[in-house]
C-alpha positions in Angstrom: 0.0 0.0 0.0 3.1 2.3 1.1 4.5 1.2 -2.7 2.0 2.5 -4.4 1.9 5.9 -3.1 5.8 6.6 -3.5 5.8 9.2 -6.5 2.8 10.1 -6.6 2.1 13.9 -7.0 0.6 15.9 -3.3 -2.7 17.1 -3.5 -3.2 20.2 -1.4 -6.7 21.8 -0.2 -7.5 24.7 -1.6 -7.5 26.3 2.2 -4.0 25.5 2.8 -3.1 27.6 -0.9 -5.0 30.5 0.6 -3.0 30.4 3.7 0.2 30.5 2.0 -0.4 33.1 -0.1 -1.6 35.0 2.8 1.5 34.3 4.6 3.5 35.5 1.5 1.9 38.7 1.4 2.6 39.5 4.8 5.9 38.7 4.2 6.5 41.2 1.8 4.9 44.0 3.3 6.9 43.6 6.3 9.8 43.4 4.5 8.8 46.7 2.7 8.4 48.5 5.6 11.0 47.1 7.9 13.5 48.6 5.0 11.9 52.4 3.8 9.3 54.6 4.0 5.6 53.9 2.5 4.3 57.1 1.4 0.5 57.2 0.7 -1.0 59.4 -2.1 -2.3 62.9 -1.6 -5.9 62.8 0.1 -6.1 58.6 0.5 -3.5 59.2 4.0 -5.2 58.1 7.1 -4.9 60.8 10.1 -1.9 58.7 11.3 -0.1 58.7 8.0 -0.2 62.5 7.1 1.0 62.7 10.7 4.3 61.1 10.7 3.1 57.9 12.2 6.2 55.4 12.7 5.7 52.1 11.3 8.4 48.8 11.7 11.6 51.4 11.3 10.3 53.4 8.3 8.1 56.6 8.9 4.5 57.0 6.9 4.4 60.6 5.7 2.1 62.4 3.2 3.1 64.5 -0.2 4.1 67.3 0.1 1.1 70.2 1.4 0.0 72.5 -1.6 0.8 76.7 -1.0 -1.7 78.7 -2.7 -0.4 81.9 -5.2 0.8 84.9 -3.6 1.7 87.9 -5.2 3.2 91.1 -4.1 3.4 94.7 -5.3 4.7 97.3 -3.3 4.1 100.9 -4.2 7.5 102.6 -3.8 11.2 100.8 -3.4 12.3 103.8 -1.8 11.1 106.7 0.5 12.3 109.8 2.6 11.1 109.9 5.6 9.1 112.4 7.1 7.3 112.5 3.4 4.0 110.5 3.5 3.7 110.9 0.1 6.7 108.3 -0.4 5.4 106.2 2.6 5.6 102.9 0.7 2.2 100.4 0.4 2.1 96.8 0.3 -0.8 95.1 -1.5 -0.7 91.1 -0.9 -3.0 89.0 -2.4 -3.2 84.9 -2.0 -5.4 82.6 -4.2 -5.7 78.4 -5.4 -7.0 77.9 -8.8 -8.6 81.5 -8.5 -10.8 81.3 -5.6 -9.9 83.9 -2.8 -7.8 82.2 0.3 -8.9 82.9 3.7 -6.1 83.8 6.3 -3.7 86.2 7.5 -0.6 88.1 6.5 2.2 89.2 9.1 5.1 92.0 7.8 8.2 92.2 9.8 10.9 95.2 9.1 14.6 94.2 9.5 13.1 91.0 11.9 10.7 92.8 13.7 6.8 92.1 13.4 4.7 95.3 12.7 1.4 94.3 11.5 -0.8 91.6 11.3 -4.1 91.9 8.9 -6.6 89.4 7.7 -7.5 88.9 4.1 -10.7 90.0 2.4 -13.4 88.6 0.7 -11.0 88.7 -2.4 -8.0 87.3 -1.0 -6.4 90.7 -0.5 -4.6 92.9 1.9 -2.9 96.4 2.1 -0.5 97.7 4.9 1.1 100.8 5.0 4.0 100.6 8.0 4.7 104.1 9.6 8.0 105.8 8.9 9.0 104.9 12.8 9.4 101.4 11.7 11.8 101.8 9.3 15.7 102.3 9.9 16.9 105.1 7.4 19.3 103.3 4.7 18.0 99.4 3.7 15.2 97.4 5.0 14.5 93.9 4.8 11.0 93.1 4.7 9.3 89.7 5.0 5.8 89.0 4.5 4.2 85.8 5.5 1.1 84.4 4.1 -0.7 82.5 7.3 -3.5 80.7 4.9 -6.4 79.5 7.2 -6.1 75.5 8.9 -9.1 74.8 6.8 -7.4 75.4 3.5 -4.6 72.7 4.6 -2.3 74.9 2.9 1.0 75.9 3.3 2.7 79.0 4.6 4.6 81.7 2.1 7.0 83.8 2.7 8.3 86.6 0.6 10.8 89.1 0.8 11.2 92.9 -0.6 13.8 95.8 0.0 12.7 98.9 0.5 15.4 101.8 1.0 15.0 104.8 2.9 16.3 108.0 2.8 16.4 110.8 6.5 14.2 113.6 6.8 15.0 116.5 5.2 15.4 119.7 7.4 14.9 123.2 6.3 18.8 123.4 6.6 19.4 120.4 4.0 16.3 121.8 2.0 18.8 125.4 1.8 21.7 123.6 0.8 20.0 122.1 -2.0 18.8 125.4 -3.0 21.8 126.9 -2.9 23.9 124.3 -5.4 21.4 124.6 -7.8 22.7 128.0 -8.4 26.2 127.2 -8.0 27.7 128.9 -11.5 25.6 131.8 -11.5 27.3 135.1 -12.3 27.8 138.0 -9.4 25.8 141.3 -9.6 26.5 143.8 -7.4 23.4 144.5 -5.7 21.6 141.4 -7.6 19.0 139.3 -6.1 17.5 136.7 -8.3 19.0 134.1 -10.9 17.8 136.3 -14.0 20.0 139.4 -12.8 22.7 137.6 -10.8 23.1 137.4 -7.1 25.1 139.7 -4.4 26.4 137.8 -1.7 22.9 139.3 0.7 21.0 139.2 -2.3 21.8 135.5 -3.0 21.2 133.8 0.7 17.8 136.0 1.2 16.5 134.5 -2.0 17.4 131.0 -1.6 15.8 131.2 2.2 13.1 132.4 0.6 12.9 129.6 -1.7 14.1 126.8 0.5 11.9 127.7 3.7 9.5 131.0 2.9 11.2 133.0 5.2 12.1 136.7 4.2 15.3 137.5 5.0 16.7 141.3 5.4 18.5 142.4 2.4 21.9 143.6 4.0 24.7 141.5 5.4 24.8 142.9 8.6 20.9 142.3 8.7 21.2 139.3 8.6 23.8 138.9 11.2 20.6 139.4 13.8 18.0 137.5 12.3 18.8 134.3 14.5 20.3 132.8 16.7 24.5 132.2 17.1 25.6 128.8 17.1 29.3 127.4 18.2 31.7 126.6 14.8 31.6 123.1 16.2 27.2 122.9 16.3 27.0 124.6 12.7 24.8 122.7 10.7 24.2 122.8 6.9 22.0 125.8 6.3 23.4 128.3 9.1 24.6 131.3 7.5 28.2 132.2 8.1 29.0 136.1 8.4 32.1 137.8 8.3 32.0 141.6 8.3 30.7 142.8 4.7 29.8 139.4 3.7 27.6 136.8 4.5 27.6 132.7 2.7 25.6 129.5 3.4 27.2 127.2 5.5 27.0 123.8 3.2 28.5 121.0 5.9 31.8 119.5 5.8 34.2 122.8 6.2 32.6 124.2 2.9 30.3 127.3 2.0 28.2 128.5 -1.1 28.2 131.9 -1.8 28.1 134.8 -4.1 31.7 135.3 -4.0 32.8 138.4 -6.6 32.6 138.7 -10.3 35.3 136.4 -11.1 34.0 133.4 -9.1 29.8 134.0 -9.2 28.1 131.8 -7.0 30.4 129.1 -5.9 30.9 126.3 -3.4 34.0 126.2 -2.1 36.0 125.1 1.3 35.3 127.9 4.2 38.3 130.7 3.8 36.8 132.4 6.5 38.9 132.7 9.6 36.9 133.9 12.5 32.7 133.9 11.2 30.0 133.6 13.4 27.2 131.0 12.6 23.5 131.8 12.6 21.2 129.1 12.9 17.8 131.0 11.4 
């Protein structure tokens, strides 16, 4: 009886095959895990996927989260400050596939956070930061797009320069006057571009121009119309009077005057030994 079975092909129930393959499966799939990461497509991840869940070595993660569109325009790269006029304005505005994203935006000057705003209805926002937040030369300026939890979409950050320039004062405001008639000829008793300047003639008309105050029309007038300052507290602007003359003090050891008919208006370092400055 044993004879006649030697050879003969095993016959296996059909349970028994579905066993093995079972077994095989599992074999796999640890194997599979147990050596790499199993990354499960965008929106079929399980709450414990999409958040990291560790799995036999390997770490279950989702793709990577969408961001929506931002875009950025900013209304001036540079300013002066003191001169809302050049204040810049930043218009933000974040969208996905054209619908308006809810959320927030946060600005920050040089690392520091000075506003926070919500977008519209449209996806859009505008700030406009005070000149006290900005340093005077270059400004970093990052903007972060905070889209709501409920979009489950990413953060953006962007990143514009804006450069500002210091306030002008009435003095700097007289020095610019001033060079831009540097080159015009001398005229005794002269008092305006078109006839030529004296040295009187040619400080009361740029203080005119440069502040709207009226100045007297003699040197020694003007000696009294302010008040003295030190050599050493001189600021551009003062005038500087010597006896029978009187020039525009322009900063850095240098005047601009109406010097004589050979020289016109001119800027030039200070030749004068002993003048008194007058802040006006």
């Amino acid at each position: 009886m044993t004879d006649a079975l030697v050879g003969a092909p095993t016959r296996v129930a059909p349970a028994h095959h579905s066993r093995l393959r079972r077994a095989a499966v599992a074999m796999s799939l640890t194997a599979a895990l147990a050596g790499g990461t199993l990354v499960a497509g965008a929106g079929t991840a399980s709450a414990a996927t999409t958040s990291g869940t560790k799995a036999l070595g390997g770490t279950v993660v989702a793709a990577s989260q969408a961001h929506p569109r931002v875009s950025i325009t900013v209304s001036r790269k540079t300013g002066t400050k003191g001169k809302q006029n050049t204040r810049p304005v930043y218009t933000v505005k974040a969208t996905r596939g054209g619908t308006a994203v809810p959320g927030r935006v946060k600005v920050f000057i040089d690392g520091k956070k000075v506003a926070v705003k919500k977008l519209n209805n449209n996806g859009v926002v505008r700030f406009r930061p005070t000149w006290g937040k900005y340093d005077v030369g270059r400004n970093k300026v990052r903007i972060v797009t905070d889209a709501a939890a409920r979009t489950g979409l990413a953060d953006v950050t962007k990143y514009r320069t804006v450069n500002v320039k210091p306030k002008q004062t009435s003095g700097t405001k007289v020095v610019k006057v001033a060079n831009s008639y540097v080159g015009t000829r001398y005229t005794y008793g002269g008092s305006s571009p078109r006839t030529g300047f004296d040295c009187s003639g040619f400080t009361s008309y740029v203080y005119k121009k440069a502040t709207g105050k009226t100045l007297p029309r003699s040197s020694s007038a003007q000696r009294s119309v302010g008040k003295k300052v030190s050599r050493a507290a001189a600021r551009p602007g003062d005038l500087v009077y010597t006896p029978g003359h009187v020039a525009i003090y322009a900063g850095k050891g240098r005047v601009i005057e109406a010097g004589n008919p050979r020289t016109g208006v001119i800027k030039r370092s200070m030749w004068q030994s002993s003048p008194v400055f007058i802040r006006v």
